[in-house]
N, C-alpha and C positions, 0 to 999 in steps of 0.2 A: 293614136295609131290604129288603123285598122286592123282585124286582126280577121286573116284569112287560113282557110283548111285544105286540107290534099286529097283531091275529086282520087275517086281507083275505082279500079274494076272488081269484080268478085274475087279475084286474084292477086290485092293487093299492089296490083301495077298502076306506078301512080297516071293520071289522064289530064292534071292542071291544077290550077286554083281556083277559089272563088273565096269573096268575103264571108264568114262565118255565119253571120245572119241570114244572109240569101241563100248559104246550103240550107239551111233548119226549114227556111221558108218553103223553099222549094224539092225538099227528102232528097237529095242528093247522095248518091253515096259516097263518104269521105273517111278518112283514115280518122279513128283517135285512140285511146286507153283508157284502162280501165285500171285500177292499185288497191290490191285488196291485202293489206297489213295484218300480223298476226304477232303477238306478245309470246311470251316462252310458255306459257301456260295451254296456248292454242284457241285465244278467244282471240277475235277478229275488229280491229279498230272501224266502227264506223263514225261517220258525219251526217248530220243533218244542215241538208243544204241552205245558206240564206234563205229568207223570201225574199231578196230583192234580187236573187238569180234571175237570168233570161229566162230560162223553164224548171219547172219542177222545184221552185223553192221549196222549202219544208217540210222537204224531205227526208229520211234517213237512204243513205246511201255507204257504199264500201268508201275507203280513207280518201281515195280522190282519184277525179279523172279530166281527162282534159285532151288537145290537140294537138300533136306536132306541128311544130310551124316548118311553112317553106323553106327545105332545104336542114331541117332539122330532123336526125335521125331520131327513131319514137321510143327508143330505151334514154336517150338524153333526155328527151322531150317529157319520159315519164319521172325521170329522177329529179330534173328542173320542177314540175308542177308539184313535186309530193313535200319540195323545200317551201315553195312558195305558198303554198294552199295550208301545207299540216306541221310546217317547220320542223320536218323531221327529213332526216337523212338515215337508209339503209338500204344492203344491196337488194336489187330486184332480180327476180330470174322470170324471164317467159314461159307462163304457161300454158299459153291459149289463144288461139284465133277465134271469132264469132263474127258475123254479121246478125245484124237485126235489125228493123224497122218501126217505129211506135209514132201513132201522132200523140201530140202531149198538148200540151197548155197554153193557152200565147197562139193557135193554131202553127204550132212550130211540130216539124216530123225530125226525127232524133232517125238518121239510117246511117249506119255505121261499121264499118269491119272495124271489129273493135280487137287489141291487145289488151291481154289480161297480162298483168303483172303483180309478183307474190314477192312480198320480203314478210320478215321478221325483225321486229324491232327487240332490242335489248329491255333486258326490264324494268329499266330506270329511266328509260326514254318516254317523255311527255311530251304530247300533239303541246303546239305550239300554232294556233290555227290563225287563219288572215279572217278576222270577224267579217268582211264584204263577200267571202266568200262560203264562211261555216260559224253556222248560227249554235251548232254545238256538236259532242263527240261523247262518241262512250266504249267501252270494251265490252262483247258480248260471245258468249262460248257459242258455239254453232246447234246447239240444240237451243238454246236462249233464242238465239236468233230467229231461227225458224218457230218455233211457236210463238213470234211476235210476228213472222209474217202471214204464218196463217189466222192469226188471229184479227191481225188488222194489214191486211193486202194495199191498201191505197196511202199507206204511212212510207212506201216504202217505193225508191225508182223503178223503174221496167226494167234498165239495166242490170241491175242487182239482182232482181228475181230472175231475170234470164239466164245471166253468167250463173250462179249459184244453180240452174238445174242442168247446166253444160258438167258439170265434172262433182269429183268429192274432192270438198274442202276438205278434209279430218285429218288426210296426209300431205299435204301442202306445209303445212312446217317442219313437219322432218322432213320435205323435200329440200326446202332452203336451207336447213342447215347439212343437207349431205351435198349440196352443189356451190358450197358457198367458196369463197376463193381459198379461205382460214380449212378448208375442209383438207 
């Protein structure tokens, strides 16, 4: 099946489709997400991408991200990818809009208004990861974090170092747990 993305304007208003490859190929701007998962503790589940990904294999990246499909709303679209990519289930709240533009690797342009999405997982909850997609996972506190990206920048997506300088993570899990439904 081919698997195609939702062209939009800087507004988010969508403008059509195209197959997913030909957006990358050609910087399109197209609708996707982004899922940045946090433990009770307030460390942040990330993923290191396949290499056999279309771009940016082996990478370390936030828990998962991916495309709404045609006619699929992009809070389904992110709770659908975060089962399939990290076999984990939990609620996500919106926290963010971004666009951005990167060329990457594969001469493919990554340009995307991207949704940022924040859950918290329980503490007994273990990624459960799709190997074709995540070469591996780890938990790291937000200072960890960042002194591994500034220590080694290219370990790490574009996405993530963008999103990550759009807002502070630090209060992002007591956000999800005061908007959560159980709140």
């Amino acid at each position: 099946m081919t698997e195609r993305v939702i062209l939009v304007d800087e507004n988010d208003s969508a403008l059509g489709m195209l197959e997913k490859m030909r957006a990358h190929e050609e910087g399109k701007l197209h609708r996707a997400f982004s899922i940045f998962i946090f433990d009770e503790q307030g460390r942040m589940l990330l993923q290191r991408r396949s290499k056999t990904k279309y771009h940016s294999g082996g990478l370390w990246s936030n828990a998962c991200c991916g495309h709404p499909r045609p006619g699929e709303e992009t809070h389904a679209a992110a709770r659908r990818r975060l089962f399939e990519e990290m076999g984990l289930k939990c609620e996500l709240l919106e926290a963010f809009t971004f666009i951005y533009r990167a060329e990457l690797d594969n001469q493919l342009v990554e340009h995307e208004l991207d949704h940022v999405f924040i859950g918290e997982c329980e503490a007994d909850a273990v990624p459960a990861p799709d190997p074709t997609e995540v070469e591996d996972w780890k938990w790291l506190s937000m200072t960890d974090l960042l002194a591994e990206m500034l220590a080694r920048p290219h370990d790490f997506t574009y996405w993530l170092k963008t999103a990550l300088h759009r807002t502070e993570f630090d209060d992002l899990p007591a956000l999800t747990r005061a908007n959560s439904p159980s709140s």
